[in-house]
C-alpha positions in Angstrom: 0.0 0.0 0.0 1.2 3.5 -0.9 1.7 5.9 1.9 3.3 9.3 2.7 3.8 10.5 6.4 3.7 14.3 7.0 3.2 17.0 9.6 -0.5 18.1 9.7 -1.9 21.8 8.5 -5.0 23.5 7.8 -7.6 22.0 5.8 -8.2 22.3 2.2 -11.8 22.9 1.2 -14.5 22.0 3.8 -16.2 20.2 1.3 -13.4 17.1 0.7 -13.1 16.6 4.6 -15.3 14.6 6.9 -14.5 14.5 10.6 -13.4 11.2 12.3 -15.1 12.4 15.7 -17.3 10.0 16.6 -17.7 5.9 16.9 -14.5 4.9 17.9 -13.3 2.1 19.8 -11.0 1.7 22.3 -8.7 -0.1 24.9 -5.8 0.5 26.8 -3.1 -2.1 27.4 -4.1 -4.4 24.9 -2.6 -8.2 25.0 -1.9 -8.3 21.5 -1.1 -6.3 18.6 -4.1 -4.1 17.9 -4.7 -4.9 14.1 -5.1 -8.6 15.6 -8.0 -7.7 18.3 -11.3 -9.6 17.3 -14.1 -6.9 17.1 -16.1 -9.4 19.9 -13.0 -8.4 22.4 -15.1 -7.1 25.2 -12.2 -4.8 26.7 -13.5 -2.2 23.6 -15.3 0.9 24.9 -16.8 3.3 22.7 -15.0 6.7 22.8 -15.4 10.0 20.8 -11.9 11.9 19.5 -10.1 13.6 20.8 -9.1 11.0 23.4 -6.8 10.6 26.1 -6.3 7.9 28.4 -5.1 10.2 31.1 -7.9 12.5 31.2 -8.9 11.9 34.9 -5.3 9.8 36.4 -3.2 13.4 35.7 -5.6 15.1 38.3 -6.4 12.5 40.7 -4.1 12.8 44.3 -2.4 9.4 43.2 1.6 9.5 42.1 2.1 9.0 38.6 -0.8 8.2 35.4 -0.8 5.8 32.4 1.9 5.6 30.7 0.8 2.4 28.6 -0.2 1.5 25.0 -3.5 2.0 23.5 -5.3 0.5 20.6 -8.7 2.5 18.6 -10.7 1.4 15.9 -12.9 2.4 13.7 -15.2 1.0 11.1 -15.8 3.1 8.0 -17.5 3.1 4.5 -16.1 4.3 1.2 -18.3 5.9 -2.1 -17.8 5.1 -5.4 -17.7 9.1 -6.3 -13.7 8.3 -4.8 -12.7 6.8 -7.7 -9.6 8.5 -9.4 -9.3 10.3 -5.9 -6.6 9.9 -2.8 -7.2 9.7 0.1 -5.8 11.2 2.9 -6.6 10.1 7.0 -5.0 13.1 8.5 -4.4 13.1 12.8 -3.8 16.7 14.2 -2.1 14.7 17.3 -1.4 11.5 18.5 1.0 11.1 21.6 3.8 9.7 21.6 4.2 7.3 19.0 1.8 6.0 16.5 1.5 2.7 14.1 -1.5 3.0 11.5 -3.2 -0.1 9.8 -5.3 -0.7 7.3 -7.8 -4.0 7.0 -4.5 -5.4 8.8 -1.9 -4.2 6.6 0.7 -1.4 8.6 0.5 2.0 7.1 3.5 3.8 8.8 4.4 4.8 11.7 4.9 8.2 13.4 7.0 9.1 16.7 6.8 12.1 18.6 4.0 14.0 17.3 2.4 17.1 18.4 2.2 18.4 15.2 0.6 16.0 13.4 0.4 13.4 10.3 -1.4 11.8 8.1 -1.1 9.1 5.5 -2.3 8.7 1.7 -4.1 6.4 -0.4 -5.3 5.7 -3.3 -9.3 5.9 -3.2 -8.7 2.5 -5.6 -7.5 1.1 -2.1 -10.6 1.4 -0.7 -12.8 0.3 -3.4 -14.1 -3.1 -4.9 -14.0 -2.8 -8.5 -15.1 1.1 -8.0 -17.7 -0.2 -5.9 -18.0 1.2 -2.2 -17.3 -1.2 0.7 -16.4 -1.1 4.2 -12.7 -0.5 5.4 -11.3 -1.2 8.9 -8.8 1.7 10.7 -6.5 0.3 13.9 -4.1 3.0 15.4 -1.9 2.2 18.0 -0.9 5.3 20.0 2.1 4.4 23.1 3.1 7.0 25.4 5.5 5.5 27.2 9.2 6.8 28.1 11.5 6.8 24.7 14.5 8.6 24.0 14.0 9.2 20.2 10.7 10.7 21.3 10.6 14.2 22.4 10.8 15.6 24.9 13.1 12.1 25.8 12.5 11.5 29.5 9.5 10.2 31.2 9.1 12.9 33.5 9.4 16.1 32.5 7.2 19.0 34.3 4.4 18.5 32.4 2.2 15.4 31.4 2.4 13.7 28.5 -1.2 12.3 27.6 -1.3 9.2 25.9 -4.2 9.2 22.8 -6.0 10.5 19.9 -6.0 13.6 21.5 -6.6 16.2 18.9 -9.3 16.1 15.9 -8.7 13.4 12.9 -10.2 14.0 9.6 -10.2 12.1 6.5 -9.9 14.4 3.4 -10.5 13.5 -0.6 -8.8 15.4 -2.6 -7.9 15.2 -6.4 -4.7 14.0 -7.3 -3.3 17.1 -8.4 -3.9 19.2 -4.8 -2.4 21.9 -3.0 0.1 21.0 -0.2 -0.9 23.3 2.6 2.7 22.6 4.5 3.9 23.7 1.5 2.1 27.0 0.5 2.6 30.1 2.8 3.1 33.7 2.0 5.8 36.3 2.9 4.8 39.4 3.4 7.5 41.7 3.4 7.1 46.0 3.5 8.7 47.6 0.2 8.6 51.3 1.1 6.9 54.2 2.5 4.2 52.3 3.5 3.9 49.7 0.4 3.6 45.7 1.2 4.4 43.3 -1.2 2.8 39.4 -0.7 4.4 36.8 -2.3 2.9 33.4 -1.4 4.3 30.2 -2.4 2.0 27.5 -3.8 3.0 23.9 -3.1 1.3 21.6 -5.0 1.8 17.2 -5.4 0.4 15.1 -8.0 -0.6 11.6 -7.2 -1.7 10.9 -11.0 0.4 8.5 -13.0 1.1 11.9 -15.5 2.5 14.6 -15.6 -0.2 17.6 -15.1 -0.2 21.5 -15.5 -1.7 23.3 -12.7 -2.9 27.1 -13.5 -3.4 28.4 -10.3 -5.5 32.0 -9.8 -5.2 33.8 -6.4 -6.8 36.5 -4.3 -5.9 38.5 -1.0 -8.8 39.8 0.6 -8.4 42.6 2.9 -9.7 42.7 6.6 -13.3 44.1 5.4 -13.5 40.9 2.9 -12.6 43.2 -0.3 -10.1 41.7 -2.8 -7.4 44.1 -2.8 -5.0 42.0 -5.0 -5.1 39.5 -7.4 -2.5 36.8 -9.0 -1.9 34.3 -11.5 0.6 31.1 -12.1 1.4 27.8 -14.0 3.3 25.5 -13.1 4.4 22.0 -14.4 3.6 18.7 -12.1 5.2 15.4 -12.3 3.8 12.2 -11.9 4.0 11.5 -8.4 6.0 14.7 -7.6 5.7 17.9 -6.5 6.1 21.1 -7.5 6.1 24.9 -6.4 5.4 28.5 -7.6 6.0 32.0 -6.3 3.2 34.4 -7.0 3.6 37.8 -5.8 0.3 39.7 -4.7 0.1 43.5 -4.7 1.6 46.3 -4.2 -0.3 47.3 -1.9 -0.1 50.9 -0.6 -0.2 51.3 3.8 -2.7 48.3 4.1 -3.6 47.4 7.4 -1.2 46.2 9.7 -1.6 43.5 12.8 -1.1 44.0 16.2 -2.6 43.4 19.3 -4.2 46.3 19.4 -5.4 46.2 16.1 -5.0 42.2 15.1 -6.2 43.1 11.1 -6.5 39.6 9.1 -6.2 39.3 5.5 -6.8 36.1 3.6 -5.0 34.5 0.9 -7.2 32.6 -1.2 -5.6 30.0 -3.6 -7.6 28.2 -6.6 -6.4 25.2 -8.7 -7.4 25.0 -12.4 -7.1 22.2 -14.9 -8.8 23.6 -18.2 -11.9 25.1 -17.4 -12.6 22.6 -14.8 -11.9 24.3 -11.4 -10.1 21.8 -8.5 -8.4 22.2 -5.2 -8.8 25.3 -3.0 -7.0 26.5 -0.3 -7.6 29.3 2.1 -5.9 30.5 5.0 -5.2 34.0 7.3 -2.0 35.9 7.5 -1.4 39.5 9.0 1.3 42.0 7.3 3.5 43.5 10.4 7.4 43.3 11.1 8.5 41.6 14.6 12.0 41.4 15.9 13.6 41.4 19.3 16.2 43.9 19.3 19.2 44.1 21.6 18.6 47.7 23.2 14.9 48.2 22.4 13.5 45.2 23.4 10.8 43.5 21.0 9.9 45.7 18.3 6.6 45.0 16.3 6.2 47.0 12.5 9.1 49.7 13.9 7.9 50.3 17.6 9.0 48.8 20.6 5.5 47.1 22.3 6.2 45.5 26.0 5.1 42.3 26.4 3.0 40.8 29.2 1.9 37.3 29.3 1.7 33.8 30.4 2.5 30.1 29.8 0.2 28.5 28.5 0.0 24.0 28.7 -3.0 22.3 26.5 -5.3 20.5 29.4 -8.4 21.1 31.2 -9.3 18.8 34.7 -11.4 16.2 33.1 -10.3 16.5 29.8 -6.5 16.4 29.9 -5.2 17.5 26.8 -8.2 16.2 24.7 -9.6 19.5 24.1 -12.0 20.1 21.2 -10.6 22.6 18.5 -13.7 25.1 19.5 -12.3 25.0 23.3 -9.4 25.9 22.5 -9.8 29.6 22.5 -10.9 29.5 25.7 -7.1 30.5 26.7 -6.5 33.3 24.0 -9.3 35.1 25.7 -8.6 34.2 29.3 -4.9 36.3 28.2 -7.0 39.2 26.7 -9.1 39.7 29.8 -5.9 39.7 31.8 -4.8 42.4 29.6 -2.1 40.5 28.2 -0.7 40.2 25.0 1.6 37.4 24.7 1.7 33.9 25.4 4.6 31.3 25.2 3.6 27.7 24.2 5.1 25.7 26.9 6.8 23.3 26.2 5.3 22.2 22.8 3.5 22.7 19.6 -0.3 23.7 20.4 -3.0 23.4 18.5 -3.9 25.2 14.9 -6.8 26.3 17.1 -4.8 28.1 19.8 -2.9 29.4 17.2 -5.8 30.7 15.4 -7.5 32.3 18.1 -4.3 34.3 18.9 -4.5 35.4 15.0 -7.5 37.0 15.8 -7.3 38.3 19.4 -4.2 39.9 19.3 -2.0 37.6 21.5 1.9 37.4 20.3 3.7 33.6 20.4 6.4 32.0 21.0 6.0 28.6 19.9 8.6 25.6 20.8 9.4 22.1 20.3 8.9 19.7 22.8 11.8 19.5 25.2 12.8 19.9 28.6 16.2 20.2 30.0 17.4 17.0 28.7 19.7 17.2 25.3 19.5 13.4 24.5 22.0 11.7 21.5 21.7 11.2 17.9 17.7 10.0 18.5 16.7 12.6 20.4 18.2 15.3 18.2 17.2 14.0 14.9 13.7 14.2 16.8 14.2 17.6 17.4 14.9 18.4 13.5 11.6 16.5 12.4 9.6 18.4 14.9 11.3 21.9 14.4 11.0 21.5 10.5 7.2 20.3 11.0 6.3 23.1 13.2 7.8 25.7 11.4 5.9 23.9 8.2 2.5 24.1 10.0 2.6 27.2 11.8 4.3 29.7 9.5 1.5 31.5 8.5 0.3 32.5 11.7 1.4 36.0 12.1 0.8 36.0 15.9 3.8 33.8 15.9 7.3 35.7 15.9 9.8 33.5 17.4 10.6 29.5 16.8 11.9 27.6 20.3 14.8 25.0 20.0 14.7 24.2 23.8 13.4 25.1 27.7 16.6 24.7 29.7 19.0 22.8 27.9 21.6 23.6 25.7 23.9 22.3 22.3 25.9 23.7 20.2 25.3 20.8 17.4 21.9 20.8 18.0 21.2 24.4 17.8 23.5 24.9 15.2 20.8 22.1 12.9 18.1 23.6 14.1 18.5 27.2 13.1 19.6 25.9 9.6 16.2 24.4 9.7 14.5 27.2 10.5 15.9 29.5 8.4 15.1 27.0 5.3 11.9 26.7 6.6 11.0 30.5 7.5 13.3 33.2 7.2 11.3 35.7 8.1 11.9 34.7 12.1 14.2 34.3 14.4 14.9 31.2 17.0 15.4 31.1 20.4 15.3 29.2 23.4 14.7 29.5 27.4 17.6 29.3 29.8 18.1 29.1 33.3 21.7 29.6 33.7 22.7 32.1 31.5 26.2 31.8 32.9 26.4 28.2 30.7 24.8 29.6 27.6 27.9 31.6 27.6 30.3 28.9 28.6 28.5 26.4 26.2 28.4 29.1 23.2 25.1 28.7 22.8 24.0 32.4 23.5 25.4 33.7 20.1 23.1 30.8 18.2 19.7 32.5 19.1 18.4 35.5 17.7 16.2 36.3 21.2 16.6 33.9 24.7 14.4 33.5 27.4 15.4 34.1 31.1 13.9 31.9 33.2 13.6 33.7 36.8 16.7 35.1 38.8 15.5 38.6 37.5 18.1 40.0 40.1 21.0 38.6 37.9 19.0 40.4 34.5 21.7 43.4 34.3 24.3 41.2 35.2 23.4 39.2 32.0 23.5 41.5 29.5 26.5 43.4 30.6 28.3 39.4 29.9 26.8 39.4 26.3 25.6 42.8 25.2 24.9 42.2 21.7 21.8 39.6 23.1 18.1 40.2 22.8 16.5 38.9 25.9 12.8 38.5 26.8 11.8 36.8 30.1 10.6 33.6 29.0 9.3 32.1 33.1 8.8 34.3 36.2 7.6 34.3 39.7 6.2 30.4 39.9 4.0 30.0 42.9 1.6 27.1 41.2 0.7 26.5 44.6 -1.4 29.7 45.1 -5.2 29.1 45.8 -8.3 31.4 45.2 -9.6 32.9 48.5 -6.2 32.2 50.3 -5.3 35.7 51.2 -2.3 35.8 52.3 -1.1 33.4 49.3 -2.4 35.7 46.9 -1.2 38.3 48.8 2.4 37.0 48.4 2.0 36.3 44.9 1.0 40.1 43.7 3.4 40.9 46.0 6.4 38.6 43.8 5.1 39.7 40.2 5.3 43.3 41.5 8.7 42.6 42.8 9.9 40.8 39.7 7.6 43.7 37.3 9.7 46.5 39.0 13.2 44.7 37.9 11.6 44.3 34.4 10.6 47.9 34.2 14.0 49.5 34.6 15.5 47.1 31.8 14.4 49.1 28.7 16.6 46.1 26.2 14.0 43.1 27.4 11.8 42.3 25.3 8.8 41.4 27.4 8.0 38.6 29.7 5.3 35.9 30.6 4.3 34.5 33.8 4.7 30.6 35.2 2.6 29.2 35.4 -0.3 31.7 33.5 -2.5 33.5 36.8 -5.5 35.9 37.1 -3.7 38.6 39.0 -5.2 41.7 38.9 -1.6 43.0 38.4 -2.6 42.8 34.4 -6.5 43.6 35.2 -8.2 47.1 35.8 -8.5 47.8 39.5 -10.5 45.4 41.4 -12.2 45.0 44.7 -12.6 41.5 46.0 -12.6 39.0 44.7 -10.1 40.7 43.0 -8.3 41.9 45.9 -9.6 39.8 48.5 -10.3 40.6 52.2 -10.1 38.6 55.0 -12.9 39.3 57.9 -11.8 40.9 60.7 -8.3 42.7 58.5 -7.7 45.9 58.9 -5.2 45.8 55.9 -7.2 46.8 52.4 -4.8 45.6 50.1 -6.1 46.6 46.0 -4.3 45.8 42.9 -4.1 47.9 39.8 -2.2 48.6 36.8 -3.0 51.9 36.6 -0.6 54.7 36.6 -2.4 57.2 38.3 -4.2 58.0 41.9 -6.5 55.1 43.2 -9.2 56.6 45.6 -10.8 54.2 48.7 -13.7 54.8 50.2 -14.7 52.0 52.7 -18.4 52.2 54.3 -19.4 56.0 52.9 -15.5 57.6 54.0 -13.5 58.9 52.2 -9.9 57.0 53.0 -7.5 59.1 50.8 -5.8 58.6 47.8 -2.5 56.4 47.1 -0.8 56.1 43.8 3.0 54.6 42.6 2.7 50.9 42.8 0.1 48.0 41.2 -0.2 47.2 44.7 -1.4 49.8 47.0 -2.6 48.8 50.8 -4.7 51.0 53.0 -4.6 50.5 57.1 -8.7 50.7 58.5 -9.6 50.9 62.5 -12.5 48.2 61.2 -13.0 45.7 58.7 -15.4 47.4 56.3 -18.4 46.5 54.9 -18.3 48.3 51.5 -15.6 49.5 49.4 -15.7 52.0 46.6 -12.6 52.1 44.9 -11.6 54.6 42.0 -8.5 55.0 39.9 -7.5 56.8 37.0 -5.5 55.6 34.1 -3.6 56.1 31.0 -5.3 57.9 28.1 -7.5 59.4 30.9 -9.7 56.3 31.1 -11.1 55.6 35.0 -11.5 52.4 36.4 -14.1 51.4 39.5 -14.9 48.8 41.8 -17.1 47.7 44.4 -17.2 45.1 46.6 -19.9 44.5 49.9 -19.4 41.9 52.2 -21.2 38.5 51.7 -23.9 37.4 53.8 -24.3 33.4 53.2 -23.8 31.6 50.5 -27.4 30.5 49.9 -27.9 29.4 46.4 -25.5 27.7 43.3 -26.1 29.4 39.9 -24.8 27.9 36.9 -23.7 30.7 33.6 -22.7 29.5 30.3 -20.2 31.1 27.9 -21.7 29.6 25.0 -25.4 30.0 24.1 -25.7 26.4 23.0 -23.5 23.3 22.1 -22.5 21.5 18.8 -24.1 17.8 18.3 -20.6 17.2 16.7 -18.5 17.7 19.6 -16.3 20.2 18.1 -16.7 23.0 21.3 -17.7 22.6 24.4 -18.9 25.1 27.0 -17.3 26.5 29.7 -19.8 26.7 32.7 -18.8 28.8 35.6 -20.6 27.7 39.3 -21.3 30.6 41.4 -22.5 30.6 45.2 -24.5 33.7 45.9 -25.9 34.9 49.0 -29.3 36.1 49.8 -28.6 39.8 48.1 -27.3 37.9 44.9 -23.4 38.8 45.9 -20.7 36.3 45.4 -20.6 34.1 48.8 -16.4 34.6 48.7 -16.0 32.8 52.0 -18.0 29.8 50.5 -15.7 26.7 50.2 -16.9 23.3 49.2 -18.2 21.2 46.5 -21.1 21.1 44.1 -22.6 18.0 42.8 -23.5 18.5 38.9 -25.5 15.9 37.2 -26.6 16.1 33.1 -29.1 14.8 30.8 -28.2 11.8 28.7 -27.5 14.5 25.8 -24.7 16.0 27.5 -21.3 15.4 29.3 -19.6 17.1 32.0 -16.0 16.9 32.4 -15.0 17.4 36.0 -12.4 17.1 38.2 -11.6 13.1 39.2 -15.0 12.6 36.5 -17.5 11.8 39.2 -19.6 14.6 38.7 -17.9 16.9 41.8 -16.6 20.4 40.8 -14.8 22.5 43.7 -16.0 25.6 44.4 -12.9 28.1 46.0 -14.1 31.2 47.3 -17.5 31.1 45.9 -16.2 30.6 42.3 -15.6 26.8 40.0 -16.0 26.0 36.8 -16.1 22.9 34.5 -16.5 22.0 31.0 -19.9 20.5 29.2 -20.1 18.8 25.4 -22.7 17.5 24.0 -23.0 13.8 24.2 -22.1 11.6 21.2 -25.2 10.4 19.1 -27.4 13.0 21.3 -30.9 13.3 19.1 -31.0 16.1 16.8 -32.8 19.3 18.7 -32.0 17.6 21.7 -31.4 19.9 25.5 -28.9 19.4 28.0 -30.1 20.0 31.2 -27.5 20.4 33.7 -28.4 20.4 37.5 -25.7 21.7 40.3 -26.6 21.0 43.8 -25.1 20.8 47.4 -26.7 20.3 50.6 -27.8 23.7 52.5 -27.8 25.1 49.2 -30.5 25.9 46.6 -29.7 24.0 43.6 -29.2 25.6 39.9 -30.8 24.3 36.7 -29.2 25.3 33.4 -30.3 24.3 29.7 -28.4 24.4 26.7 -29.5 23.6 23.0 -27.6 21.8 20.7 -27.4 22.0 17.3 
């Protein structure tokens, strides 16, 4: 059987793909190989992708989760409309390695992969005499331990979920088709304000002749307009590939992305043969210029921008890292809120989703392979080129990205050296760099020279120090003020944290050369929020110490039960000394541009009742988002019961799911405040409702229904 193994992408039209989501089978630790399993074996469960095998074991309070092999199946019909046609079963992730067969016959194999694969057929494969029939798929996924698969040790500080735990589609395309790794644009400014777009095509031929491919573009604008147009031809050999450079404008002071102002334009690339019209390909870049530069810090289309962000790992209690694509933005706007812009994806390739919804929010990344600390042998490194060159492949259109990662902690010369050849091939257009610990090694290992930007990780104290050593350096602060341990409601550990990012914010502040710098792990401080009472800033009863935290500039105003308590102003943490606890606080602050902020807070009475809220207005039957639903305790006045700690007992319908914490239904409630995640059930009836119920004892319980459609 014919196959080709390579990293996943985009889609091509929506119309030649149909989503592998739903009945699956599955079981972990199989006896045998899995192609060999009988379809009677009763250890098969029925699943719905994504998948993992560690989606409750990674948040129980036992050491350690699965680290095992497991097998999936699925049974699937072809059409006789395929004929002429290839195939493609694309995976958007399977962790760690992965075998793929065929009605019993091996496919490939694929080791390492958070950025995907998929493998080719011929539709003739699948066919009986051009007649439809049914087709067996077996994928073995193993996520144990292996040194040729990143990040090479088994226990690096974050988990590695074993499963089908991203999307899998399978796509028909014709057999001249355009490669999506291998079509991205380049948008580079000419001058005075004129951009020029040149966008490489990729395209492959799985005919048995050669084939001319006349190829017709467009580049609509932010509003949708087509502002430029282009056109090619370009030879194809049998069973080859081929590429062509069309450029696309001028175009005269187009709009520019930031995150400010994150302005999207669209290349849109069709495939003619004759008159007949074939493969299309779409997909989003933004025109701007990023670079870190050595004494201005990062510098986005000519201007320095500070940024001010988080770390961001791909899981969810009771999901693990089997996210659906539509939750995935969930983070992207959880940074915005904050008031961040930027967002390093520790310690791996995330998904095209994440990556998408920073595209259009505004959040600047820094993407890396998967490593940590360790720098394994020939294995691991040759690893490290496959996923580097895959990322880059994937991911280069994504104009929130600005800076490739070859490492987190760990350092080579011969490795870095590859990698940056890679990367430069791949996408010249960005620099690489890498997090460090110990700068003082990066200097006596040479590696500091080999990146074009490199992360500190913590020590801000020994920042100046740093860059007096290697002055020609860009750095950004890639990790800072860690305390994972912090829980809501806890004052004085949230106390202490504001405290250590204000500490850590007033070393960054007076270092004009770094580039920006993102918290670890990502918190909702209201260090990056507007000024906030509690539970912002909380209070304790009985405190006479009113702590509030701001990132505003200018005077911040208390009044605490109808008196005026004076105004404070200097610090994003400002603390006022009361004879009393108060009851109420009014809080005022002014800001830049002249903008105010307020808050209030009032002292709870009881929590008396559970009230469920929804960010999404209903759920997709296909599985492809799910809500987040936030659980509120309220007291009698309809105030947030802060000094409410328990848990809540949430029960749904048979046309819904709920993925909680341990996956027995209980969600913690910290200070008043939980949340949990709910997808609509696989095979729930069209038109169905889920009904989700929340209750605890003492407490009035909370209905909540959501559509699907």
């Amino acid at each position: 059987m014919g196959l080709a193994l390579a990293a996943a992408s985009p889609a091509h039209a929506e119309a030649t793909r149909r989503p592998l989501t739903d009945g699956w089978r599955f079981q972990l630790g199989p006896r045998r190989s899995c192609e060999a399993i009988t379809n009677d074996d009763a250890r098969w469960q029925s699943v719905r992708l994504p998948h993992t095998w560690n989606d409750l074991d990674t948040f129980d309070d036992h050491v350690g989760y699965a680290r095992d092999r497991g097998c999936y199946r699925l049974e699937l019909e072809s059409r006789a409309d395929w004929a002429g046609k290839l195939v493609r079963l694309r995976f958007l992730g399977a962790y760690a390695s992965a075998r793929v067969w065929l009605d019993g016959h091996e496919l490939g194999r694929f080791d390492g992969d958070f950025t995907g694969f998929h493998a080719d057929l011929r539709a003739e494969q699948l066919l009986d005499a051009g007649r439809a029939r049914s087709f067996r798929l077996d994928v073995e996924v193993d996520n144990r331990a292996s040194k040729r698969v990143l990040p090479g040790r088994p226990d690096p500080d974050y988990n590695l979920y074993g499963g089908l735990y991203r999307e899998a589609y399978l796509e028909v395309l014709d057999p001249l088709h355009v490669e999506p790794e291998a079509t991205f644009a380049r948008p580079a400014p000419m001058n005075e304000g004129v951009w020029l777009v040149p966008v490489t095509v990729g395209l492959s031929n799985a005919g048995a002749a050669p084939a001319t491919a006349e190829l017709e573009l467009d580049l609509a604008a932010p509003d949708g307009g087509v502002v430029a147009r282009g056109a090619g031809r370009v030879e194809v050999p049998a069973g080859g590939s081929a590429r062509a450079v069309i450029d696309l404008g001028p175009l005269d002071r187009p709009a520019l992305w930031s995150p400010a102002v994150p302005a999207l334009h669209e290349v849109r690339v069709r495939l003619r043969r004759g008159v007949a019209l074939g493969d299309e390909h779409r997909f989003a870049i933004g025109l701007r210029t990023a670079r870190f530069d050595a004494e201005r810090g990062f510098l986005l289309n000519g201007a320095p921008l500070a940024l001010r962000g988080g770390n961001r790992h791909q899981d969810f209690p009771g999901m693990g890292s089997a996210m659906p694509a539509g939750f995935q933005e969930l983070d992207a706007r959880v940074l915005k809120a904050m008031g961040a812009n930027f967002v390093r994806t520790s310690h791996y390739p995330q998904h095209p989703a994440f990556l998408d919804a920073c595209d259009r929010l505004g959040v600047v990344v820094f993407e890396e392979i998967a490593t940590w600390k360790t720098v394994g042998g020939s294995g691991f490194q040759d690893a490290a080129a496959r996923m580097m060159r895959a990322m880059i492949e994937r991911d280069r259109n994504h104009p929130s990205i600005v800076l490739w990662g070859m490492m987190n902690e760990g350092r080579s010369v011969e490795m870095f050296e590859r990698l940056k050849k890679i990367a430069s091939d791949a996408d010249p257009t960005r620099g690489v760099g890498y997090a460090e610990h110990r700068f003082e090694r990066a200097l006596s290992h040479k590696t500091a020279p080999l990146a074009d930007a490199i992360g500190l990780n913590y020590r801000p104290e020994k920042y100046a120090e740093f860059k007096k050593a290697f002055p020609g350096g860009a750095f950004f602060v890639s990790e800072h003020t860690n305390r994972s341990h912090t829980t809501r409601g806890d004052l004085a550990a949230e106390l202490i944290q504001v405290r250590d990012i204000d500490a850590d914010l007033s070393h960054y502040q007076a270092l004009p050369w770094l580039g920006g710098h993102v918290l670890s792990p990502p918190v909702t401080s209201e260090a990056f929020a507007t000024t906030k009472a509690p539970g912002g800033a909380p209070i304790a009863a009985g405190s006479v110490v009113v702590p509030i935290a701001t990132n505003c500039t200018g005077p911040v105003s208390l009044v605490a039960d109808g008196q005026d308590r004076g105004t404070k102003h200097g610090k994003s943490l400002l603390e006022w000394t009361l004879a009393a606890a108060p009851s109420r606080l009014d809080v005022r602050a002014e800001c830049a541009g002249g903008s105010v902020a307020e808050a209030h807070w009032e002292k709870p009475g009881a929590g008396v009742r559970v009230v469920l809220t929804s960010d999404l207005p209903d759920l997709p039957r296909d599985g492809s988002n799910a809500a987040l639903v936030s659980v509120r305790v309220e007291d009698a006045a309809g105030r947030l019961a802060s000094d409410w700690s328990g848990e809540v007992i949430v029960t749904t319908t048979r046309a819904g799911r709920a993925f909680t914490m341990g996956g027995r239904g209980r969600v913690p409630v910290i200070a008043g405040q939980g949340a949990f995640a709910l997808e609509s059930a696989a095979g729930a009836p069209r038109d169905a409702s889920v009904r989700v119920i929340a209750t605890q004892g003492g407490l009035a319980a909370a209905n909540l229904v959501l559509p699907t459609r």
